[in-house]
N, C-alpha and C positions, 0 to 999 in steps of 0.2 A: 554736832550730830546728836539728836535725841536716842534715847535707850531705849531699848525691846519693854522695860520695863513703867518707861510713862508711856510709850506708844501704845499697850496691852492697854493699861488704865482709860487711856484716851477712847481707846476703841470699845473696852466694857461702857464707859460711860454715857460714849455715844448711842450704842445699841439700849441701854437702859430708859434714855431721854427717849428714844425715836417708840421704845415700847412703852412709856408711859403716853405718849403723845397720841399714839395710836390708840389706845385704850380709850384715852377721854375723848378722842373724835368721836371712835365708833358706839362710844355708850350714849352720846349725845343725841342719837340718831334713832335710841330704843324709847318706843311709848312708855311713860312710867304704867307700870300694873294698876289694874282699876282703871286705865282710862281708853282702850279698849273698848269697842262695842262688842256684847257677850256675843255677836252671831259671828265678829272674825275673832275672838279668844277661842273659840270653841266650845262657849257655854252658851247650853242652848238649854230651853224649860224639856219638858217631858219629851220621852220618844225621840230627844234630835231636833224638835222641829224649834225651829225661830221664835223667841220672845212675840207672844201674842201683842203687845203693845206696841213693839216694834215694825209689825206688817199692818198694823190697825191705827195708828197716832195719822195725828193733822200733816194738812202739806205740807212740806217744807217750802217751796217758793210763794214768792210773792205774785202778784196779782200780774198780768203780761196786758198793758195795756194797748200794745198795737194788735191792732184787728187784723192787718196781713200776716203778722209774724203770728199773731196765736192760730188761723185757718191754715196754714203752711204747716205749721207746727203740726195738727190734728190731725193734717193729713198725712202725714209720716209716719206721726205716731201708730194709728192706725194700722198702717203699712207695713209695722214691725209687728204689731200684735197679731192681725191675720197670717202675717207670713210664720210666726213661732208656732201660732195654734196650728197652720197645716205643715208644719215638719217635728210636730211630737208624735211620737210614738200609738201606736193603733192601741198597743198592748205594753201601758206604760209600767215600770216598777212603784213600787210604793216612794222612794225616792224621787221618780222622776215625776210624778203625781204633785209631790209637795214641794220640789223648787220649779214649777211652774206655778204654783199657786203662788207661793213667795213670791216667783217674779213679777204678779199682777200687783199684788200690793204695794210691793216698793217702787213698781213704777207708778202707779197712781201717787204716791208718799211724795215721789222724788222730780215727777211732773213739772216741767218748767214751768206752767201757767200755774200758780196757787188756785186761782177763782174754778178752772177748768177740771184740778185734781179733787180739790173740794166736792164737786160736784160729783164727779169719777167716783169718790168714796161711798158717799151715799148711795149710791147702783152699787157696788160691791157689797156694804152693807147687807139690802135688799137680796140681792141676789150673788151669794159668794161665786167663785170661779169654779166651773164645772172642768175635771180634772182626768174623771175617768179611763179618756179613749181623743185621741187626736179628733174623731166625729165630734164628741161631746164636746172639746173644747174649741173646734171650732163654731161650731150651732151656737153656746154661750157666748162666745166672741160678736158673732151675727146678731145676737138676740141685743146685746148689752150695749152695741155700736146704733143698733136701733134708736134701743131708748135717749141715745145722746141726740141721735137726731130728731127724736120727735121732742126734743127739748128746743133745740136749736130751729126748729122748722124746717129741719131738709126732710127730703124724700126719703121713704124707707130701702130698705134694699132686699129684697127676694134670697133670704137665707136657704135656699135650694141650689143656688149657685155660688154661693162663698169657696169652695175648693175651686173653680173656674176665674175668680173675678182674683183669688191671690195667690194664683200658682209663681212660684219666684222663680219658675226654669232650671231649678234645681235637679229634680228627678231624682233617680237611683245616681247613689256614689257611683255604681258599676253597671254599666249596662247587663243587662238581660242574654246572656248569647242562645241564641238557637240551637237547638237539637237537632243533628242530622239523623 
């Protein structure tokens, strides 16, 4: 029969081993400091907003050389950016103004075609994302979907209709009730 007194020992030890084992899992698992992008550290340049270089630098992907997959692509993509611009806010915060602008750059940045965000930037460039007012940001979304087309050779599209051509069927979280 073992003693109270190596079985105590045994069990300190064990719990000693099982805490040091857990410690070197879990630390293995922490970004070393510095290597962190400063926009999830929480370091951001002036005002909060995102490292200017960081919403403005080259594309990250490479070139997408199937011609289904990149027209499939575009048009989705599209489909996500009309659909954001008409579910922002009429009467956006200063906040909500600049992570939508953020989010046009880093999706242009993060673009699965390189060749296509390439070109994305350039129009951004030119014409930054207009951020104001859900109107305004959709109009600039119409206006700038244009110029891809008139690059590409497609037909324009009648930016008087852009709230009709990408309503997502979303509507009010809560209907409307009537007044008796």
């Amino acid at each position: 029969m073992i003693s109270t007194g190596i079985r105590s020992r045994f069990l300190i030890l064990f719990l000693l081993v099982c805490a040091l084992f857990t410690i070197l899992l879990l630390g293995a698992y922490q970004a070393p400091s510095g290597h962190l992008p400063s926009i999830l550290a929480g370091k951001h340049g002036d005002h909060g907003k995102p490292n200017e270089a960081m919403l403005t630098g080259h594309a990250i992907a490479p070139k997408l050389g199937n011609a289904t997959a990149k027209a499939e692509l575009g048009r989705a993509a599209w489909k996500v950016l009309h659909t954001t611009f008409a579910r922002f806010p009429e009467k956006p915060t200063d906040d909500e103004k600049e992570a939508l602008r953020s989010f046009v750059h880093l999706f242009q940045r993060l673009y699965p075609c390189g060749e296509c965000a390439e070109h994305f930037g350039k129009v951004l460039a030119k014409y930054p994302p207009q951020v104001s007012s859900r109107s305004a940001a959709a109009m600039w979304g119409c206006y700038v979907h244009n110029i891809v087309n008139q690059r590409l050779k497609k037909d324009e599209f009648n930016c008087e209709n852009i709230g009709d051509a990408y309503d997502c069927g979303c509507g009010d979280d809560e209907p409307k009730k009537k007044q008796a």
